[in-house]
N, CA and C atoms as a LAMMPS dump frame, in Angstrom:
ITEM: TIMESTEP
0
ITEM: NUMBER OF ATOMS
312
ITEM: BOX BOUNDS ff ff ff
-5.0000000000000000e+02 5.0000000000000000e+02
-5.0000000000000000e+02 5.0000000000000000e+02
-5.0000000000000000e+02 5.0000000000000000e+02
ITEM: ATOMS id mol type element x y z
1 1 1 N -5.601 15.736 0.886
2 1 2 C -4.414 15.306 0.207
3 1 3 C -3.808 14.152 1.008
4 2 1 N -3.834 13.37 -0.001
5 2 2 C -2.866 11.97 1.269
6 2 3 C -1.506 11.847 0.621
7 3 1 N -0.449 11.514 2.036
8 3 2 C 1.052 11.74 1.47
9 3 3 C 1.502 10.307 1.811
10 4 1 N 2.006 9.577 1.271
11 4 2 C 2.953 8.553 1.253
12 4 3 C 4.265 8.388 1.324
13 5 1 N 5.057 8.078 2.653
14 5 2 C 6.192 7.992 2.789
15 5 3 C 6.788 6.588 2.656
16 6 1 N 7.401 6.175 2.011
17 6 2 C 8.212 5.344 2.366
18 6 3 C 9.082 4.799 3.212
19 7 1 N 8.724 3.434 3.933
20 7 2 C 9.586 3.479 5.141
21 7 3 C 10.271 2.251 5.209
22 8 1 N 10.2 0.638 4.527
23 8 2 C 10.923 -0.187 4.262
24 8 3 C 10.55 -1.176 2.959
25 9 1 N 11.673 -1.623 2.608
26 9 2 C 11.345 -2.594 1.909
27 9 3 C 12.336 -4.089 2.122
28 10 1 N 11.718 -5.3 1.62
29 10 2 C 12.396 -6.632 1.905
30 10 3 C 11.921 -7.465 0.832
31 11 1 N 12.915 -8.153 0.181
32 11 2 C 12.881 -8.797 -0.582
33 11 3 C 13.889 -10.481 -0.497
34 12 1 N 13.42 -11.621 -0.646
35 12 2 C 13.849 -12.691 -1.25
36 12 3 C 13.829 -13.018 -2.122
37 13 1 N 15.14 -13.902 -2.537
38 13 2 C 15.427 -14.513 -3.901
39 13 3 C 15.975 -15.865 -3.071
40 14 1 N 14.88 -16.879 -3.987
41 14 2 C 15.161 -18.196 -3.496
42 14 3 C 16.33 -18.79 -3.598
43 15 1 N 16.864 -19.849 -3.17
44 15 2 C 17.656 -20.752 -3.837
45 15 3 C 17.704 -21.544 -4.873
46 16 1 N 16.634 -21.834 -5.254
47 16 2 C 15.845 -22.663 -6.633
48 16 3 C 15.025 -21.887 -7.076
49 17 1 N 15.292 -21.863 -8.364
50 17 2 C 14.399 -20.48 -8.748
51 17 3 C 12.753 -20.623 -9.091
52 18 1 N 12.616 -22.006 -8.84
53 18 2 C 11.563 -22.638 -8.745
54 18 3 C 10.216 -21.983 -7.836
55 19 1 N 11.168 -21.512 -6.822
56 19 2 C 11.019 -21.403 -5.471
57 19 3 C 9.953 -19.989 -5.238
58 20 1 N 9.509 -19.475 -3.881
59 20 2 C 8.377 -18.482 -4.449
60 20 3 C 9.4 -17.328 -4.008
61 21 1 N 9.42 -16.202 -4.814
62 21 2 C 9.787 -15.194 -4.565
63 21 3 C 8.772 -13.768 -4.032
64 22 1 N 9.559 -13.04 -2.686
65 22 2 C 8.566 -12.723 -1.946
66 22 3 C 8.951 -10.684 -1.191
67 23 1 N 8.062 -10.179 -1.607
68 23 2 C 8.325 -9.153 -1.546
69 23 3 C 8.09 -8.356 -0.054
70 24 1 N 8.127 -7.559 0.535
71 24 2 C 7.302 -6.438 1.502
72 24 3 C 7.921 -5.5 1.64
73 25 1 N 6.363 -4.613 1.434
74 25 2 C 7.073 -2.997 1.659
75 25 3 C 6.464 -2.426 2.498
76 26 1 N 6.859 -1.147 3.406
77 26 2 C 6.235 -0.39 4.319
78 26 3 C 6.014 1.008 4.071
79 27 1 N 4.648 1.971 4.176
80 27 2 C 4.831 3.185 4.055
81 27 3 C 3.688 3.945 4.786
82 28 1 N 4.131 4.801 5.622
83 28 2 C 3.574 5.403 6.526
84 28 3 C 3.119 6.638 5.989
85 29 1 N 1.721 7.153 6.198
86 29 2 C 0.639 7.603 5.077
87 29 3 C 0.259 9.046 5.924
88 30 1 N -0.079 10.032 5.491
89 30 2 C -0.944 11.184 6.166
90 30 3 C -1.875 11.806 5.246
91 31 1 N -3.361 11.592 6.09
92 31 2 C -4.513 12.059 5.18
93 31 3 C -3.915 13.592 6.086
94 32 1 N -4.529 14.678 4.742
95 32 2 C -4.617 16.208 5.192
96 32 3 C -5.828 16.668 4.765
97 33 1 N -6.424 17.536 5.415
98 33 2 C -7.348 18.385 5.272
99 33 3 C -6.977 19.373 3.496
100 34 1 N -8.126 19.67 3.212
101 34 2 C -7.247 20.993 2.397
102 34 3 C -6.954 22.264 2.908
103 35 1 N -7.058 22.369 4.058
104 35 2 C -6.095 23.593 4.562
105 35 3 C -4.851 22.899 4.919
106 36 1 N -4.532 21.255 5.161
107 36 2 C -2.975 20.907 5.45
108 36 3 C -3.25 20.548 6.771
109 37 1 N -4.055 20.496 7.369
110 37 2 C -3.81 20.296 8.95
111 37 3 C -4.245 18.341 8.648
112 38 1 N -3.649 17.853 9.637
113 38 2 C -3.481 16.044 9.41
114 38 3 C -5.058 15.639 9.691
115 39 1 N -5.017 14.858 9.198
116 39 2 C -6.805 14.044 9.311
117 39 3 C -6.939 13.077 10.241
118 40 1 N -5.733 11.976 9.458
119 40 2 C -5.262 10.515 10.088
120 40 3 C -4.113 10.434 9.551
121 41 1 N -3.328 9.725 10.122
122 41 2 C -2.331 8.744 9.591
123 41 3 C -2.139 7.082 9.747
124 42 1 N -1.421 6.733 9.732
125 42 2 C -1.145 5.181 9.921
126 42 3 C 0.283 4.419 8.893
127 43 1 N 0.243 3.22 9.096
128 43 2 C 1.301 2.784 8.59
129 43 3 C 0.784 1.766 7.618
130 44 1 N 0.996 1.112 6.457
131 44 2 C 0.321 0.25 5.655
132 44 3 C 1.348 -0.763 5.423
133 45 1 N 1.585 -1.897 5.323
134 45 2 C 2.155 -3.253 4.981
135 45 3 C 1.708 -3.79 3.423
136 46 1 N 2.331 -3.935 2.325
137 46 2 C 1.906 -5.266 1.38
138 46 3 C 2.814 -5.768 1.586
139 47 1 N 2.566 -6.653 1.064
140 47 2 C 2.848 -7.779 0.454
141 47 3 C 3.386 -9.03 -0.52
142 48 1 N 4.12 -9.418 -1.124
143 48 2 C 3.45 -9.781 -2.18
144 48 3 C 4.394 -11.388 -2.538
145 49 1 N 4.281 -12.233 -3.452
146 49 2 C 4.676 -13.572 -3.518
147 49 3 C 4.307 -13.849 -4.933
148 50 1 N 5.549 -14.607 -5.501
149 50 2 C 5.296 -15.263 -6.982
150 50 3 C 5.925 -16.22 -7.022
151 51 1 N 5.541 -17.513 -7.372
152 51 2 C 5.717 -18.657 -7.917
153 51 3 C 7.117 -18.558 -8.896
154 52 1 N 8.263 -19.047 -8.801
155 52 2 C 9.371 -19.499 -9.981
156 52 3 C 8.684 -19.792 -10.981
157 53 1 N 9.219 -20.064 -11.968
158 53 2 C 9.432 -21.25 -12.843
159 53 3 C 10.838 -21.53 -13.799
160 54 1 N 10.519 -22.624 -14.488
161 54 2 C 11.738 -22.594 -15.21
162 54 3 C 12.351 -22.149 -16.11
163 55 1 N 12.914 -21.234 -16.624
164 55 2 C 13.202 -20.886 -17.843
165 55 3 C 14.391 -19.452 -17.789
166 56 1 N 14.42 -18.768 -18.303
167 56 2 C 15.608 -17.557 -18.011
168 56 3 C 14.632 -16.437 -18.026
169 57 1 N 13.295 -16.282 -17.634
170 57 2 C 12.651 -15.241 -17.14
171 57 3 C 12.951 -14.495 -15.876
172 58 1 N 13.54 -15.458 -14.632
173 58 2 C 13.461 -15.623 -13.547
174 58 3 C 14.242 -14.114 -12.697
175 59 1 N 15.012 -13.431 -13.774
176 59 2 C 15.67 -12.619 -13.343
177 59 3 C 14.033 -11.078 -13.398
178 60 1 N 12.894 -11.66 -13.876
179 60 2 C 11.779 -10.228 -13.758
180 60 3 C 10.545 -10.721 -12.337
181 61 1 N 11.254 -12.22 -11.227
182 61 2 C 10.447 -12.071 -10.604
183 61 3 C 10.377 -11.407 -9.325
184 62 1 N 11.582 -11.317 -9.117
185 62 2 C 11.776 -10.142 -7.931
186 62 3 C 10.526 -8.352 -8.145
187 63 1 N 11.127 -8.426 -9.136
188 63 2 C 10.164 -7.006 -9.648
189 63 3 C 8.903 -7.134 -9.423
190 64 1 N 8.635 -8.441 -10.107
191 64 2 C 6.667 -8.434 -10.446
192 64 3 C 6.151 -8.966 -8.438
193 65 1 N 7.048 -9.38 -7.76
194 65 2 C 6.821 -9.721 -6.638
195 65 3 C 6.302 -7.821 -5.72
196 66 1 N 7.415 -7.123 -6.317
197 66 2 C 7.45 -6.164 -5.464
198 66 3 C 6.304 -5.189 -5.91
199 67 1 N 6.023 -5.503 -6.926
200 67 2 C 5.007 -4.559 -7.502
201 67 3 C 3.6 -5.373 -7.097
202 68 1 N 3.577 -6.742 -7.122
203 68 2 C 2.882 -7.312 -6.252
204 68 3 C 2.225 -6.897 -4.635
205 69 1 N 3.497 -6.78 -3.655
206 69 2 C 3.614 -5.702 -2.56
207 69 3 C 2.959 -4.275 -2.545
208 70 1 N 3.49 -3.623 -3.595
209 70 2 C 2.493 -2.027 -3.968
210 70 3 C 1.38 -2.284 -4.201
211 71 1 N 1.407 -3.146 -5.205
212 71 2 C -0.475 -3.126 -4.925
213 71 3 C -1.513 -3.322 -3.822
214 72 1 N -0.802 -4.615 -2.943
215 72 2 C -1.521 -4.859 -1.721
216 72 3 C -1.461 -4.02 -0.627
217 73 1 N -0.014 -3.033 -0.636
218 73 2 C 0.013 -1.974 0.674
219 73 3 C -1.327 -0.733 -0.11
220 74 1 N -1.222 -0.362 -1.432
221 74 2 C -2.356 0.522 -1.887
222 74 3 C -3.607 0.013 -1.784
223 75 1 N -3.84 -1.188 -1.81
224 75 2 C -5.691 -1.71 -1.59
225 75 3 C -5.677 -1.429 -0.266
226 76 1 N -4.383 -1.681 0.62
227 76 2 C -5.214 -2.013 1.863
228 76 3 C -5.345 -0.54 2.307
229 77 1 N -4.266 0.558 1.803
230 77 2 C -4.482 1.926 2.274
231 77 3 C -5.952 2.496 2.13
232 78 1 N -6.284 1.886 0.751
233 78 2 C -7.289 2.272 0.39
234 78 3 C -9.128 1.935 1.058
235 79 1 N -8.52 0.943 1.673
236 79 2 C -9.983 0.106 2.332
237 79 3 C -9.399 0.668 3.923
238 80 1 N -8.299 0.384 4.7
239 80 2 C -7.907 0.963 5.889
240 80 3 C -8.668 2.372 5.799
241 81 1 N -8.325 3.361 4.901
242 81 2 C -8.556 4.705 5.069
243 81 3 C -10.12 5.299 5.136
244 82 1 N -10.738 4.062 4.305
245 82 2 C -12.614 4.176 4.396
246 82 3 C -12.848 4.154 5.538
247 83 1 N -12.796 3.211 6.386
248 83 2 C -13.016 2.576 7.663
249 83 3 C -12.55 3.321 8.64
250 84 1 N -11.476 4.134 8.406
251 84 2 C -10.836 4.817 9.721
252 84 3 C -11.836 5.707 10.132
253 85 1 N -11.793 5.788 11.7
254 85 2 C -13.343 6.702 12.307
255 85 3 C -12.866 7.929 12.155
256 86 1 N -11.905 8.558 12.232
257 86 2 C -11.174 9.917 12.042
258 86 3 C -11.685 10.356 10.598
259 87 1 N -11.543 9.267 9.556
260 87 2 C -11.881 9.864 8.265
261 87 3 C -13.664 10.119 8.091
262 88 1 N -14.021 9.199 9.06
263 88 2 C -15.433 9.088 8.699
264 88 3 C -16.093 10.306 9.79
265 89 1 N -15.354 11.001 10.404
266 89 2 C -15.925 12.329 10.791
267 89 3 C -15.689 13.129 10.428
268 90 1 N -14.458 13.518 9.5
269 90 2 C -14.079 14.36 8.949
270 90 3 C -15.219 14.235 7.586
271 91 1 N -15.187 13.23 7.426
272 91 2 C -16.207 13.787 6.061
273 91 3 C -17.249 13.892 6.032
274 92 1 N -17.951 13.565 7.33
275 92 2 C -19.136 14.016 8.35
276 92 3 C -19.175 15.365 7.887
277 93 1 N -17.958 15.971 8.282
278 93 2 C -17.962 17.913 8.798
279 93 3 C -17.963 18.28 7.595
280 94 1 N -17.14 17.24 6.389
281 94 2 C -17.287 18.433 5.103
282 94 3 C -18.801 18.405 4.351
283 95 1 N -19.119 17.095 4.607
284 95 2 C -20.536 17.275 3.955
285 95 3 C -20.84 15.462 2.761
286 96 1 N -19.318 15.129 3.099
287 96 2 C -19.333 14.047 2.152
288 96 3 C -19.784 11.943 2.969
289 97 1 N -20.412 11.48 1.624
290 97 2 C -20.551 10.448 2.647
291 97 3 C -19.362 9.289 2.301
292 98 1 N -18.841 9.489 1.563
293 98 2 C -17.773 8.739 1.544
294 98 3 C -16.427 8.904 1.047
295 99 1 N -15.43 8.483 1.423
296 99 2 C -14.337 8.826 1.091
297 99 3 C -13.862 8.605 -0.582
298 100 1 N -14.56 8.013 -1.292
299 100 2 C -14.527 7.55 -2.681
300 100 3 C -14.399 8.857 -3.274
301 101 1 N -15.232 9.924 -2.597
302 101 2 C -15.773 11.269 -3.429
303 101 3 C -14.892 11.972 -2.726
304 102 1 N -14.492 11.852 -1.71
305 102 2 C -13.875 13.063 -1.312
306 102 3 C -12.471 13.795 -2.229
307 103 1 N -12.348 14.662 -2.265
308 103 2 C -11.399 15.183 -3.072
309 103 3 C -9.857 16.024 -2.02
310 104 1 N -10.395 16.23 -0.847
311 104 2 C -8.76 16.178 -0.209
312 104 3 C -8.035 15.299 0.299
């Protein structure tokens, strides 16, 4: 089971709305076993940035920026968490070869 905490977020709004609007969020993660005992943890960063433009849209780019951010802190959780050597022995012991399949 992996848990996701939330731990910051930051956002800009340009002066010209032209301007790129720019998101980041932080959330500090715990893989668990399925009995609950911790696997790994770590902390994950996105990201994220959108281009202005002109028109009276400008008030939905903060949003699409930040959701921008979620996506890139979830890819990278998601590729971080393959790679981590903690995960890759743990799924050694259960029997699995990759974390794609694993189901806790």
């Amino acid at each position: 089971m992996l848990k996701a905490q939330f731990e910051d977020f930051a956002f800009t709004i340009p002066f010209l709305k032209t301007s790129t609007y720019r998101a980041k969020i932080m959330y500090r993660f715990t893989l668990h076993d399925r009995k609950g005992s911790p696997v790994a943890s770590g902390r994950v960063v996105g990201e994220g940035a959108l281009n202005g433009r002109i028109g009276f849209q400008y008030t939905r780019w903060p949003g699409k920026a930040a959701n921008l951010a979620i996506e890139d802190a979830m890819r990278k959780l998601i590729e971080d968490t393959d790679r981590d050597p903690e995960v890759t022995r743990w799924l050694r012991a259960i029997g699995s070869g990759s974390s794609a399949g694993a189901s806790s």
